[in-house]
C-alpha positions in Angstrom: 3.3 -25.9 -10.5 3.7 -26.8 -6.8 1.3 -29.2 -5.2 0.3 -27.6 -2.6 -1.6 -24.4 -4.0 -2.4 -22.6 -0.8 -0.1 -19.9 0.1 2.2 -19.0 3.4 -0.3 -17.4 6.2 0.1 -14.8 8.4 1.6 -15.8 11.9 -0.6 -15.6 14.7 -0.6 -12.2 16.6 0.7 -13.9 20.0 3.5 -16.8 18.7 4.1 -19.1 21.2 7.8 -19.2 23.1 10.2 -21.4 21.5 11.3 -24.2 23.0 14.0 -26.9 22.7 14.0 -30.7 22.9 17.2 -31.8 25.8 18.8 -35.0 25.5 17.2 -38.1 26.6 17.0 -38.1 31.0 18.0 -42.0 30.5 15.2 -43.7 32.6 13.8 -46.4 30.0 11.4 -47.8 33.4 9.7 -44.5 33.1 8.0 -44.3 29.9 8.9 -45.1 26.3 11.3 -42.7 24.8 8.9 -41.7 21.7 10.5 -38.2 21.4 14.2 -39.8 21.2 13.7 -42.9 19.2 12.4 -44.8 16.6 10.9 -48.1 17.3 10.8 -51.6 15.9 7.9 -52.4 14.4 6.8 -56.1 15.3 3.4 -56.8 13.1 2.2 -59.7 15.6 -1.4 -60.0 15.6 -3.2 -62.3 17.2 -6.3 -62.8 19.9 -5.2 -63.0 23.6 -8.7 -63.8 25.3 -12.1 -65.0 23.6 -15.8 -65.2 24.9 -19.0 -64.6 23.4 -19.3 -61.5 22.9 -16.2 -59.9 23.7 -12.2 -60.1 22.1 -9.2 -58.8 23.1 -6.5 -58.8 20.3 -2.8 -57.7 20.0 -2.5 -56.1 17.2 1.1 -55.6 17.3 4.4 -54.6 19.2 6.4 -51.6 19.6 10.1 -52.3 20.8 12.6 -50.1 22.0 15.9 -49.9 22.9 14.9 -51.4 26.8 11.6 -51.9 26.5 8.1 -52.8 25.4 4.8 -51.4 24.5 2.1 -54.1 23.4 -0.5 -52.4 21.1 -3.8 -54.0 22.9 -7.7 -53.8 21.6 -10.8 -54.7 23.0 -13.4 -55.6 20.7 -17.5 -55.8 21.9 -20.7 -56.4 20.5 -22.4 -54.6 23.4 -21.5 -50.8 24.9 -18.0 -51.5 26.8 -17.4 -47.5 28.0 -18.8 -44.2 26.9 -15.6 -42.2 28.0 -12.9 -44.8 25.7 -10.2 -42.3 26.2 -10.1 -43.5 30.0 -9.5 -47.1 29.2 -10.8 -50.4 30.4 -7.3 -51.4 32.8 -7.4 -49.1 35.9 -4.0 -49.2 38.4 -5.3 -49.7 41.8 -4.3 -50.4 45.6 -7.5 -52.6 46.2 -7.5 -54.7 41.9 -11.1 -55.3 41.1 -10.3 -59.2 39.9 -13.4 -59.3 37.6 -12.3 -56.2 35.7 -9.9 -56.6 32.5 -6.3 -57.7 33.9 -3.2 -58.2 31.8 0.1 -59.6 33.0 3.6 -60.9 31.5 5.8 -63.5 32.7 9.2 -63.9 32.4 11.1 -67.5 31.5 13.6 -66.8 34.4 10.1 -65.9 36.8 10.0 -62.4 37.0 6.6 -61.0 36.3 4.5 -57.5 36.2 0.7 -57.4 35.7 -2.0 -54.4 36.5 -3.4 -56.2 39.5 -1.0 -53.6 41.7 -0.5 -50.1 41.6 2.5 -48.7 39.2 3.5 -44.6 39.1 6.8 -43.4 37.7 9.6 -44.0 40.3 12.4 -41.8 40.3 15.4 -44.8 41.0 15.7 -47.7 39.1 13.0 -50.6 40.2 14.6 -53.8 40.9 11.1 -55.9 39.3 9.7 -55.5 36.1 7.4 -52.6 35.5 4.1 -53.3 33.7 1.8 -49.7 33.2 -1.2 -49.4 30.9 -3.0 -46.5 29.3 -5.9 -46.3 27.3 -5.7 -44.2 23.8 -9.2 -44.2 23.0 -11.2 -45.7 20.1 -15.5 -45.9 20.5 -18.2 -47.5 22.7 -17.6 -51.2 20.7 -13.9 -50.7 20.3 -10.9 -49.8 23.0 -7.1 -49.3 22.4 -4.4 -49.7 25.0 -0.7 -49.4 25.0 1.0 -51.8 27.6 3.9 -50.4 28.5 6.9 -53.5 29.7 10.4 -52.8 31.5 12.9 -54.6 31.0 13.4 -56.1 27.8 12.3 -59.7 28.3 15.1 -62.2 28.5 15.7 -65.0 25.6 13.1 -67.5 25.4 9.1 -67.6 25.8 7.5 -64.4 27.4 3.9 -65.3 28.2 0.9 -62.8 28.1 -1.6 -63.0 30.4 -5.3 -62.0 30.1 -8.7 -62.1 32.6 -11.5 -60.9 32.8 -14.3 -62.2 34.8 -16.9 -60.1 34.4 -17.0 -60.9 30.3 -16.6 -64.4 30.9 -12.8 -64.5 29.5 -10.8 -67.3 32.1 -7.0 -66.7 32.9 -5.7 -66.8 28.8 -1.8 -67.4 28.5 -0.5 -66.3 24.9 3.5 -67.3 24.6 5.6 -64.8 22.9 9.1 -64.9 21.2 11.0 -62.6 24.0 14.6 -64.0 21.9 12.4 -62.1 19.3 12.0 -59.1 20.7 15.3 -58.6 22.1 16.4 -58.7 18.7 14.0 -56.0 16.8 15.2 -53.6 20.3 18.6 -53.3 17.7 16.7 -52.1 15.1 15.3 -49.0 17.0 16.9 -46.1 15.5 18.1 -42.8 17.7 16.7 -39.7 16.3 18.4 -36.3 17.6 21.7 -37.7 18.8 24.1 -35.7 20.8 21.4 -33.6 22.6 22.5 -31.2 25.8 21.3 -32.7 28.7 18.7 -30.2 30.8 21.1 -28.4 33.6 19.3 -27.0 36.7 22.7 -25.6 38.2 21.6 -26.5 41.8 17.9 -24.4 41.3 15.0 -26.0 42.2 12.7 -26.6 39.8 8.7 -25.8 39.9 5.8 -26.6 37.7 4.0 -23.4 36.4 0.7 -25.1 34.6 2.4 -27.5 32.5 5.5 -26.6 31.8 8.4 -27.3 33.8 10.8 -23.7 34.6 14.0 -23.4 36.5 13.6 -20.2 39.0 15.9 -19.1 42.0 14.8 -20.1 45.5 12.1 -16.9 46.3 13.1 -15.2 49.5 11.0 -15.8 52.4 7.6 -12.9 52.8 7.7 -11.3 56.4 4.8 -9.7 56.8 4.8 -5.9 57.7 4.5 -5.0 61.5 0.7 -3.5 62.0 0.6 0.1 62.7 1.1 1.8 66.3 -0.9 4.4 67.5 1.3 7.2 68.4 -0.6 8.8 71.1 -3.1 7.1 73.4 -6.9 8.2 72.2 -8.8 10.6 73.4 -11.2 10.5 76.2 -15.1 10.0 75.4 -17.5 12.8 76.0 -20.3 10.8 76.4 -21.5 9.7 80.3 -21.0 6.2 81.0 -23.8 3.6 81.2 -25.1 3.7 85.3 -23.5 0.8 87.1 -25.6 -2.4 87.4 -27.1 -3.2 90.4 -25.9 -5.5 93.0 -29.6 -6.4 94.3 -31.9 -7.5 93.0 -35.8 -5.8 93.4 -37.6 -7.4 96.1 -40.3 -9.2 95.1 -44.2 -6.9 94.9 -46.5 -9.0 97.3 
C-alpha cells in the first residue's frame, strides 16, 4: 500500500511555459548562489547585542563557496514592526545612526556595514560588500539574512552591532573567519555542467518578471496626415459686416 493515498490530479487547464535553469553567471558579490549550491551549515549561535528589552542573536551561518550569509534575529518584548517582511536594517544614502546597524571587520582592515548604501554592481567591487534583507517572522520576532563578500581572510572576523534607539551600545562579537573559510570547501555544487545563458548580441528586456531575449524592434514612423486634394469650397453664407473704425460719439 503506498503512503501517499491521494491519487495523480488533473493538470491545470492553462500549464505554465517550461523553463530551464542556465549555469551559474559567476558573480559571488551579487547574491548568494542558492540555486547552484549547497551550503555549509555553521550552527553558531550566540547573542550579538543585549538591552532590556530587546536581543539580537545569530542563530547561525550559511557559507558558500565565496561568501557569507549570517542568519540574524531580533527578539522584543514590545511591538518592533507590523510589516516584519520589510526588515528592521534599511540601506540608505543619509544612515539613521539610532536605527539597527550591523557591520564586519576584517583582521587585515577591510570592513562593510549597512551605514551606506549597497545595490548589485555589475563589475567586480574592489571592498567588501555587506547587504541585508529581512525574511520576516512577527511583531516580537524579526529574521535577517546578512549577506558578506568576500570570504573573510584567516583569523578573527569581528561583528558589529548598534542600535541607539533600543539602548544597545557599539557590540563587537569575534568570529573564527580561519573557520569559515574552511566550511566554504564543504559547499557542494548541485547541477554541474550547466549551459551558460547566450544572448547572441540581442538585447535583452524585462517583460513583468521574466527576463526574454527579442531582436532590436525597428523604429515606428508615424504616417504622414492626410492632404486635401482639392482646396474647399466657397461659403454661401454673407460675411459678418466689417467692424468699425470709430467709435460712436458720445450722446450729450
Amino acid at each position: 500500500m503506498s503512503f501517499f493515498t491521494d491519487g495523480p490530479r488533473s493538470r491545470p487547464l492553462f500549464p505554465v511555459p517550461e523553463q530551464e535553469l542556465f549555469g551559474y553567471n559567476g558573480r559571488p558579490w551579487v547574491e548568494t548562489p542558492h540555486e547552484y549550491i549547497v551550503p555549509a551549515i555553521l550552527p553558531w549561535s550566540m547573542p550579538l547585542g543585549r538591552a532590556e528589552r530587546t536581543i539580537v542573536a545569530l542563530r547561525g551561518i550559511e557559507v558558500w563557496p565565496e561568501s557569507v550569509s549570517f542568519q540574524l534575529s531580533v527578539y522584543s518584548r514590545d511591538l518592533l514592526l507590523d510589516e516584519p517582511g520589510e526588515g528592521l536594517i534599511d540601506h540608505r544614502r543619509v544612515p539613521d545612526y539610532n536605527a539597527l546597524l550591523v557591520g564586519v571587520l576584517f583582521p587585515d582592515g577591510r570592513r562593510a556595514s549597512s551605514e551606506t548604501i549597497s545595490v548589485p554592481s555589475a563589475t567586480k567591487p574592489d571592498q567588501p560588500v555587506l547587504r541585508a534583507q529581512g525574511l520576516g517572522g512577527s511583531a516580537f520576532h524579526v529574521d535577517h539574512e546578512i549577506f558578506l563578500w568576500p570570504l573573510p581572510p584567516d583569523g578573527p572576523l569581528e561583528f558589529i552591532v548598534q542600535w541607539l534607539d533600543r539602548d544597545i551600545e557599539e557590540s563587537r562579537t569575534s568570529l573564527d573567519g580561519t573557520a569559515i573559510r574552511d566550511a566554504a570547501k564543504e559547499a557542494g555544487e548541485i547541477w554541474p555542467g550547466l549551459p551558460a545563458r547566450k544572448s547572441h548580441g540581442l538585447p535583452v528586456r524585462r517583460v513583468g518578471a521574466q527576463a526574454m531575449i527579442t531582436p532590436a524592434w525597428p523604429a515606428q514612423v508615424p504616417p504622414p496626415l492626410p492632404q486635401p486634394s482639392s482646396p474647399p469650397p466657397a461659403s454661401d453664407q454673407p460675411r459678418g459686416a466689417p467692424l468699425p473704425t470709430r467709435l460712436p460719439r458720445r450722446a450729450r
